[in-house]
C-alpha positions as CSV (number, residue, x, y, z in Angstrom):
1,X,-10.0,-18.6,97.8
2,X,-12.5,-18.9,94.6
3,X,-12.7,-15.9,92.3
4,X,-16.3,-14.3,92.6
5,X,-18.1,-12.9,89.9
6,X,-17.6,-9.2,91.8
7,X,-14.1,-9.2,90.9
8,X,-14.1,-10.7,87.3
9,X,-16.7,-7.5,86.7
10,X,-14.3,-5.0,88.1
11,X,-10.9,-6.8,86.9
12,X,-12.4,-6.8,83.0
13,X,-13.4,-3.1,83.5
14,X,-10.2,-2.3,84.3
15,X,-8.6,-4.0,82.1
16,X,-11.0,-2.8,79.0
17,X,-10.3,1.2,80.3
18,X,-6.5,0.5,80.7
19,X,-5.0,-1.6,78.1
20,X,-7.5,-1.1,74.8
21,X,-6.4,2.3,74.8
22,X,-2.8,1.5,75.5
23,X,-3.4,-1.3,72.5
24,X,-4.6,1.5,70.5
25,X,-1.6,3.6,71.1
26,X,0.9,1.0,70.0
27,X,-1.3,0.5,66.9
28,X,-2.6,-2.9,67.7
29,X,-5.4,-2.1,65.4
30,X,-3.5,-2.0,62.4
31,X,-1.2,-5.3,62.8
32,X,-2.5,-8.7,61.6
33,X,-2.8,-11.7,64.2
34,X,-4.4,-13.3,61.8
35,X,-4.7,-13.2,57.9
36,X,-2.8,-11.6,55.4
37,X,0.4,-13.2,53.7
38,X,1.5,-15.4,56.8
39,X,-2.0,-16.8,57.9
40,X,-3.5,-16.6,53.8
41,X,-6.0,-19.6,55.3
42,X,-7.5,-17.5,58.0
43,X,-10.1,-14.7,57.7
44,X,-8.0,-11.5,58.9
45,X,-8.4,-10.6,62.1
46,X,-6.6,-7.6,63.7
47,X,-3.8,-8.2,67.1
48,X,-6.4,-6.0,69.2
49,X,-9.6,-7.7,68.3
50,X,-7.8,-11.1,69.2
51,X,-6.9,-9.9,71.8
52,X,-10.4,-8.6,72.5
53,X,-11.9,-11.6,71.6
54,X,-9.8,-14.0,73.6
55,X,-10.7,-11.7,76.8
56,X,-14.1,-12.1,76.3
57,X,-14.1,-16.0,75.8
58,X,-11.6,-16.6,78.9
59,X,-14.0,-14.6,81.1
60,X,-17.3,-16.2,79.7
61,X,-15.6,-19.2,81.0
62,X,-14.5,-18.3,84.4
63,X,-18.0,-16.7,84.6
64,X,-19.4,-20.4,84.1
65,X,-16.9,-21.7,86.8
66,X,-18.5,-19.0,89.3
67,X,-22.1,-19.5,88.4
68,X,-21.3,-23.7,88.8
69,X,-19.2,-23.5,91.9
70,X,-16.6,-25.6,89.3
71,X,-13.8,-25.3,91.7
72,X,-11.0,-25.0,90.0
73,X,-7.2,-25.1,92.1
74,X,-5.2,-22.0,92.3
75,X,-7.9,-19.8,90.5
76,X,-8.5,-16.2,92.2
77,X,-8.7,-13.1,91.2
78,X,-4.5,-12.1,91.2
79,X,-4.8,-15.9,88.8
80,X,-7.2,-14.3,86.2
81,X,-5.5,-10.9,86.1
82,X,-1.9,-12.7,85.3
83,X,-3.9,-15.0,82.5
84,X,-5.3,-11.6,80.9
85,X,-1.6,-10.0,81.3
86,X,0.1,-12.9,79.5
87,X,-2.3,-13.3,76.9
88,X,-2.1,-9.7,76.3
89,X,1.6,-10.3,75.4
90,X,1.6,-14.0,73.7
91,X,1.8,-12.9,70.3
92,X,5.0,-11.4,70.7
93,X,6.9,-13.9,68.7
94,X,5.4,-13.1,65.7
95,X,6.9,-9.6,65.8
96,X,9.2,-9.7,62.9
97,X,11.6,-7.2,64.3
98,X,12.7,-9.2,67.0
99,X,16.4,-11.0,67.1
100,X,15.8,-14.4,67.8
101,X,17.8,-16.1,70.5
102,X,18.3,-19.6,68.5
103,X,16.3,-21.2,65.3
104,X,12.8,-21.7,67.5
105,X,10.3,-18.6,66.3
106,X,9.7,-18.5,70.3
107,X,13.7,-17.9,71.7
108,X,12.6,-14.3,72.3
109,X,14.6,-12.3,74.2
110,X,13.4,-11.9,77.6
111,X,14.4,-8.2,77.2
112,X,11.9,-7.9,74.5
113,X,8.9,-9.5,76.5
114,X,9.8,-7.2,79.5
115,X,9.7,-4.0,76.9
116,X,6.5,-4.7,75.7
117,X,4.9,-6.0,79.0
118,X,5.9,-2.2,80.4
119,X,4.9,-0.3,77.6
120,X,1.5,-1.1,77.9
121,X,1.4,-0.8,81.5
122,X,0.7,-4.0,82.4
123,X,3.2,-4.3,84.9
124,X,1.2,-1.6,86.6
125,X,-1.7,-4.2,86.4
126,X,-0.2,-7.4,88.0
127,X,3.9,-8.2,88.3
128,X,4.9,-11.6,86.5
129,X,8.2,-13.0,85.8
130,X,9.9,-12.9,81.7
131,X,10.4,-16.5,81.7
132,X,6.4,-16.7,82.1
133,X,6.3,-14.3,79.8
134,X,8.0,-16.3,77.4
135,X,6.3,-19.1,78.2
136,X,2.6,-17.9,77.1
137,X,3.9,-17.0,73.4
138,X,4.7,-21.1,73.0
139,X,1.3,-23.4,72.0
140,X,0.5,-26.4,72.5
141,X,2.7,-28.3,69.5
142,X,6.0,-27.0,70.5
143,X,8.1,-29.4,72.9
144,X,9.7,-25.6,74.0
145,X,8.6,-25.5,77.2
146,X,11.4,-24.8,79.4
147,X,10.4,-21.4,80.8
148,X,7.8,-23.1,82.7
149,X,10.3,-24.7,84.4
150,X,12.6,-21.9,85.3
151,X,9.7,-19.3,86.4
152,X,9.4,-18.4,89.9
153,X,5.1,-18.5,89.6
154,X,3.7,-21.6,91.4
155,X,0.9,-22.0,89.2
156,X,3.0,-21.2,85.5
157,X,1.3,-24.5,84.0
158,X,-2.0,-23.4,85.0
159,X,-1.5,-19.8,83.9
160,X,-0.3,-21.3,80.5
161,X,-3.5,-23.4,80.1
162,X,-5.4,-20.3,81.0
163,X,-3.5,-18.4,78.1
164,X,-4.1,-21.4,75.7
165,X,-8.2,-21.7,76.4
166,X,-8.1,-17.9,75.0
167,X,-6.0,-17.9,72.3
168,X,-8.3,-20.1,70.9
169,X,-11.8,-18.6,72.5
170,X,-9.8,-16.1,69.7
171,X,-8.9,-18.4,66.9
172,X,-11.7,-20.2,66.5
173,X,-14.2,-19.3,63.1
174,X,-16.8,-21.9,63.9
175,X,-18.8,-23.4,66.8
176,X,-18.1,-27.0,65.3
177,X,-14.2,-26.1,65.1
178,X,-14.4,-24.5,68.8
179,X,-15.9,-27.4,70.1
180,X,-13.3,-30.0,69.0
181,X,-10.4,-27.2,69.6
182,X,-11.2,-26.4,73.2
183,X,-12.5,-30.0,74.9
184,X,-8.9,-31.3,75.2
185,X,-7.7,-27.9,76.5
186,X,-11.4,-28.0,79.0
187,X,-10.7,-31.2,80.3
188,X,-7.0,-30.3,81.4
189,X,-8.5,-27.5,83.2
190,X,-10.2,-30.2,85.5
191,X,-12.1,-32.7,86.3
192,X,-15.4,-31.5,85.6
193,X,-15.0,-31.3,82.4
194,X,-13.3,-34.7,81.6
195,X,-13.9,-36.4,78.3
196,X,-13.5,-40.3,78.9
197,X,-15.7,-42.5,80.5
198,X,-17.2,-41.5,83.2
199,X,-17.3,-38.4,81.8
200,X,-16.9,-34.8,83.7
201,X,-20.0,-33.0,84.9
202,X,-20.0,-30.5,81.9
203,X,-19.4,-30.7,78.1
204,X,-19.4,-28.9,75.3
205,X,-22.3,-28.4,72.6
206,X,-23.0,-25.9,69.7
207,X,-26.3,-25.0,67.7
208,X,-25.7,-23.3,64.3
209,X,-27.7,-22.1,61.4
210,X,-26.0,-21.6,58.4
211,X,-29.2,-19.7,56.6
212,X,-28.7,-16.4,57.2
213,X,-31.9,-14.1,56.8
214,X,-31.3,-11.3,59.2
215,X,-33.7,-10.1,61.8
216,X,-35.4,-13.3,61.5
217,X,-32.5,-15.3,62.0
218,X,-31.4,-13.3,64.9
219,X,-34.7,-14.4,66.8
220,X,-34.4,-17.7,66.0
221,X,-30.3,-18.0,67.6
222,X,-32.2,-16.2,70.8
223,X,-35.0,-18.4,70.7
224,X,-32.6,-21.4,70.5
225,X,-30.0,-20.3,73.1
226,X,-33.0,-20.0,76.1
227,X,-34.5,-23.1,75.4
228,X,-31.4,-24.9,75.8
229,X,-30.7,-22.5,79.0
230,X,-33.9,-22.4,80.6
231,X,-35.0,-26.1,79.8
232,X,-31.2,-28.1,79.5
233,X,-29.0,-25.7,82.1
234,X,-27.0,-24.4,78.7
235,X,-24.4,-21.9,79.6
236,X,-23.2,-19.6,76.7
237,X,-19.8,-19.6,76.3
238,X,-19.1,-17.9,72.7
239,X,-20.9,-16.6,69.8
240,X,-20.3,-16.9,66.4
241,X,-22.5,-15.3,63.1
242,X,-23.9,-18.6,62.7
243,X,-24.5,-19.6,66.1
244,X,-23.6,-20.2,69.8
245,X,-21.1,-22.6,71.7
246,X,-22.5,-24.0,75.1
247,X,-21.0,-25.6,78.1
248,X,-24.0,-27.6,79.7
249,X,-24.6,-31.2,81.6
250,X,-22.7,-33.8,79.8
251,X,-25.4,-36.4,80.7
252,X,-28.8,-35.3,79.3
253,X,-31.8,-36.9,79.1
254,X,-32.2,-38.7,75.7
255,X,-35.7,-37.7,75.3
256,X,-35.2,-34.2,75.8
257,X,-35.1,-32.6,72.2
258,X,-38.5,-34.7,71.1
259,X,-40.1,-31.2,71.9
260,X,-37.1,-28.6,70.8
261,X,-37.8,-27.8,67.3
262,X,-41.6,-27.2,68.5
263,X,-40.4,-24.9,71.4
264,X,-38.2,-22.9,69.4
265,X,-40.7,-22.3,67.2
266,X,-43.2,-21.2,69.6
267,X,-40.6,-18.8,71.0
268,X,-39.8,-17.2,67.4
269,X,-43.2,-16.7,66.8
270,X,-44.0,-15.2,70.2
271,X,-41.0,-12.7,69.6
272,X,-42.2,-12.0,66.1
273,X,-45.6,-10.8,67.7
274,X,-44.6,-8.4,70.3
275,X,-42.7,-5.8,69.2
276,X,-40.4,-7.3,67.0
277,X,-43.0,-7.8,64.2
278,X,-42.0,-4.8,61.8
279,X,-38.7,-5.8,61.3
280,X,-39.4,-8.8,60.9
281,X,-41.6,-8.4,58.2
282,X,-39.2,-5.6,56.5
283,X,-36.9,-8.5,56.2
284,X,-38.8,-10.8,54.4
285,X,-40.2,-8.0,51.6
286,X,-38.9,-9.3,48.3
287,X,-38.5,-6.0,46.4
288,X,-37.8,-7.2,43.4
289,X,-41.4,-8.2,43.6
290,X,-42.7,-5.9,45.9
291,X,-44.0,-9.0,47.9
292,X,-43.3,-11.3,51.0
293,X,-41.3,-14.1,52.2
294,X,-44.0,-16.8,52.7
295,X,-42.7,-17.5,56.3
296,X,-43.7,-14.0,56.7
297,X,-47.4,-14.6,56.2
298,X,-47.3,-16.8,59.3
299,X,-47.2,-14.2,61.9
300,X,-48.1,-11.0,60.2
301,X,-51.5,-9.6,60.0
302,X,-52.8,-7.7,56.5
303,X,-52.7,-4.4,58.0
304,X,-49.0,-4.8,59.5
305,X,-48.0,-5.6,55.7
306,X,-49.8,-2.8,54.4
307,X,-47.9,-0.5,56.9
308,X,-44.7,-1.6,55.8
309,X,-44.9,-1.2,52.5
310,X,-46.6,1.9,53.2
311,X,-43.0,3.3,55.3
312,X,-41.1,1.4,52.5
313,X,-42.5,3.4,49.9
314,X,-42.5,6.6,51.7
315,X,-39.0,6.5,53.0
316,X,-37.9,5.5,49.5
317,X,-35.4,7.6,48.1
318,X,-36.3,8.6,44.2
319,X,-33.0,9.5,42.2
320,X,-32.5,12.7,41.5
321,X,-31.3,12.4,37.8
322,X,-34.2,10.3,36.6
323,X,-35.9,13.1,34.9
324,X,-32.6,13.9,33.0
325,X,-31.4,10.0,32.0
326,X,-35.1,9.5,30.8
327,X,-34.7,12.4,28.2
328,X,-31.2,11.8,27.1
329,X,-32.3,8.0,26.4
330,X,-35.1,8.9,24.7
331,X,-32.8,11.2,22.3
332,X,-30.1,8.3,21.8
333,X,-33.1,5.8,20.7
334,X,-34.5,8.5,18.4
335,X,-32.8,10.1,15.6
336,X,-35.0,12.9,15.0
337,X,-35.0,14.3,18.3
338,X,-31.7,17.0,17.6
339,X,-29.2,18.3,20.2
340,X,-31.4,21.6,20.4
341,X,-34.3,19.7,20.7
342,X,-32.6,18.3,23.8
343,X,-30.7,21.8,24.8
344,X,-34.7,23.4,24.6
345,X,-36.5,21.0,26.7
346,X,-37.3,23.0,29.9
347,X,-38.0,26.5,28.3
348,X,-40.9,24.2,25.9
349,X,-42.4,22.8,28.5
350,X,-41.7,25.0,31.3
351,X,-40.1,22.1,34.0
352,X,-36.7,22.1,35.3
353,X,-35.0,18.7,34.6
354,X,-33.1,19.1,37.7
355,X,-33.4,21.4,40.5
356,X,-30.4,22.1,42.3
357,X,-31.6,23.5,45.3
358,X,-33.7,20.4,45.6
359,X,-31.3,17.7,44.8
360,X,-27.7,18.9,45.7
């Protein structure tokens, strides 16, 4: 029976209220998946936010499977439960406490998967057997695959995939590297999504923007991502700062992005106009100049400027001490001005340099 969208909703909310905290507890937060000394290449990246991360990207996709009718065998709901179980636990190998069975980093002992499979409850959450266990810590290079062999599960190869598709929903820093990480692990999954010709019904795409101005840019990924949705059937699948990965129809029309950049625009400058217009225009003040981006002059009237700066300058937050590094530069520059010339300012001219009931 297909998974409905029902129970991915109430499985993940489960799942989020049971296990992060348990996560927390065992101090996932604080140990490195990726990052640091053994992973110097990759941007650091905590064992709980992978975690998090590759959650979020394996239900985005079996979201897409729902929403598509993509029927994919042996997927329910007790399926996607097991897949977040084991992924939960796949990074065990890298624990550097554990004793090794033999010279592979993934001989763990099965002892040590069960341990930390109960600790964080998760045997509470769904019942799967070690050697699967085992099993999800190996990828996709190693020939060590005899666990899927000797578990008990029917569907251990297709629980493994499952594990694989997040670990790298996780690993991922680009939507460029996603796309060529995930499409041989996507067309495994089925036939939907196969690469060769004829080609699956679905494939992958990306848009990214490297420019990064803020607000503005913000506007511009959400005016991308529903054009391609609303006018090209884009699904998105994960999000990066720089942009979004899609799963949409593999075969597309090849006149359909004559009108795209036009469209988008359209859509950034409609957004900039209703309601979104003063942050907008806060993000394109150049202070240094105390003027505006030229792209802000597009879609902002005179008297919206004139109310930003107007908030800018009010909200601006004077130093304190400026009265006081004034006077001691002037007496550095000026020889004639003595140390009680400096010591007598305030009772001359009747000011307080610095008040400290004013400025604490």
């Amino acid at each position: 029976m297909m998974i409905t969208k029902e129970a991915i909703e109430s499985t993940l909310s489960e799942y989020i209220q049971r296990f992060v905290p348990a996560m927390h507890q065992w101090r996932y937060h604080l140990i490195l998946a990726k990052g640091g000394p053994d992973y110097p290449h990759l941007p650091e990246q905590s064992h709980l936010a992978h975690i998090i991360n590759g959650v979020f990207g394996l239900t985005q996709l079996v979201k897409f499977l729902i929403v598509r009718s993509v029927h994919v065998p042996g997927l329910d709901e007790g399926a996607f439960r097991k897949a977040l179980a084991l992924y939960t636990v796949h990074e065990v190998h890298k624990d550097k406490d554990v004793e090794l069975l033999g010279s592979s980093q993934f001989s763990i002992p099965l002892e040590r998967l069960l341990k930390e499979y109960e600790r964080l409850g998760l045997h509470k959450f769904v019942e799967v057997d070690e050697h699967l266990m085992r099993a999800a810590n190996v990828h996709k290079r190693s020939p060590k695959h005899g666990d899927l062999l000797l578990s008990t599960e029917p569907g251990a190869s297709r629980l493994w995939l499952l594990v694989r598709l997040a670990d790298t929903f996780a690993s991922v820093k680009t939507p460029e590297e996603a796309l060529n990480s995930l499409k041989g692990y996507l067309a495994d999954l089925g036939p939907a999504f196969a690469l060769k010709r004829p080609p699956g019904r679905y494939a992958l795409y990306y848009h990214e923007l490297k420019d990064v101005r803020g607000v503005l840019t913000n506007m511009i990924h959400r005016a991308v991502a529903q054009q391609l949705a609303e006018e090209w059937d884009f699904y998105p699948l994960l999000y990066f700062a720089t942009g979004t990965l899609y799963l949409g129809p593999s075969r597309l029309d090849g006149n359909a992005a004559d009108g795209l950049i036009p469209a988008i625009a359209g859509r950034v400058l409609q957004s900039l106009t209703q309601g979104g217009g003063a942050d907008a225009i806060r993000d394109g003040l150049r202070r240094q100049k105390f003027d505006f981006e030229r792209y802000v002059y597009a879609f902002a009237m005179v008297e919206d400027l004139l109310r930003v700066v107007r908030d800018e300058t009010l909200s601006a937050k004077p130093d304190a001490r400026i009265a006081l590094k004034e006077i001691d530069g002037l007496v550095a520059k000026r020889q004639e001005l003595t140390a009680k010339w400096r010591e007598t300012v305030e009772e001359r001219f009747g000011i307080r340099l610095l008040d400290p009931k004013e400025h604490k």
